[in-house]
N, C-alpha and C positions, 0 to 999 in steps of 0.2 A: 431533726430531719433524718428519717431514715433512707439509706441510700439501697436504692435496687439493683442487679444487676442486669447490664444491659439483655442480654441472654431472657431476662423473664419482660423488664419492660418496654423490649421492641426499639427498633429505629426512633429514631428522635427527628429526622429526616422523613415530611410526609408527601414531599414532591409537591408541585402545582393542584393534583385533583382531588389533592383532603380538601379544598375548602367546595367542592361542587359534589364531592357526596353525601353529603346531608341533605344537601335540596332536593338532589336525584330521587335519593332513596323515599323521601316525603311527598314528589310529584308522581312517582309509581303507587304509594300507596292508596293516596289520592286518587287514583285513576281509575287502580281497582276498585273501590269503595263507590265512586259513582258510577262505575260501568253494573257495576250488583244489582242497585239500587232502581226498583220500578218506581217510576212515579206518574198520578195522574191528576193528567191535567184537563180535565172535563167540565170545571166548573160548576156552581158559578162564581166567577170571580166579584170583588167586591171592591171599588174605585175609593181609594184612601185619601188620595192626593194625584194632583198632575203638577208637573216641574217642565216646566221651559226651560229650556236653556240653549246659548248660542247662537238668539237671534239680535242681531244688528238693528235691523231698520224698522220691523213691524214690535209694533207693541203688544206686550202678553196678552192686554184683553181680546185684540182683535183674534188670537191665535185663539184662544179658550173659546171665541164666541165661535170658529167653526166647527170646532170638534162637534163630532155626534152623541159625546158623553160629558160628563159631568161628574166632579166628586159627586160621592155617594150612591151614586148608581151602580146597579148589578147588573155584570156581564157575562154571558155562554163565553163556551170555547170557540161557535161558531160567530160570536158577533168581533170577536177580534182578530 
């Protein structure tokens, strides 16, 4: 092992917010990167799959059977 002197390898002490800048810095860049980015949502979209979830008392078919779509079906940006 080679030893450093303290002088070039810094504090060894990194206080409480070494471990919240890493995230910081990764949620800023994140931020910038989708604030850049145009996106369009025009459609038309294309129905893959529908996922229930969190319903209690009513049963998924009845939920499926009102919707006005259905897997497989193609949707505008205005039909949703």
């Amino acid at each position: 092992m080679i030893a450093v002197p303290q002088a070039i390898a810094g504090p060894r002490h990194h206080g409480p917010l070494r471990g919240l800048l890493v995230p910081l810095l990764l949620l800023a860049t994140l931020s910038t990167f989708a604030q850049q980015r145009v996106m369009d949502f025009t459609g038309p979209f294309g129905v893959s799959g529908v996922l229930v979830e969190g319903n209690k008392r009513t049963k998924e078919r009845i939920i499926l059977r009102e919707l006005t779509f259905q897997q497989g079906d193609t949707l505008t940006a205005a039909e949703l």
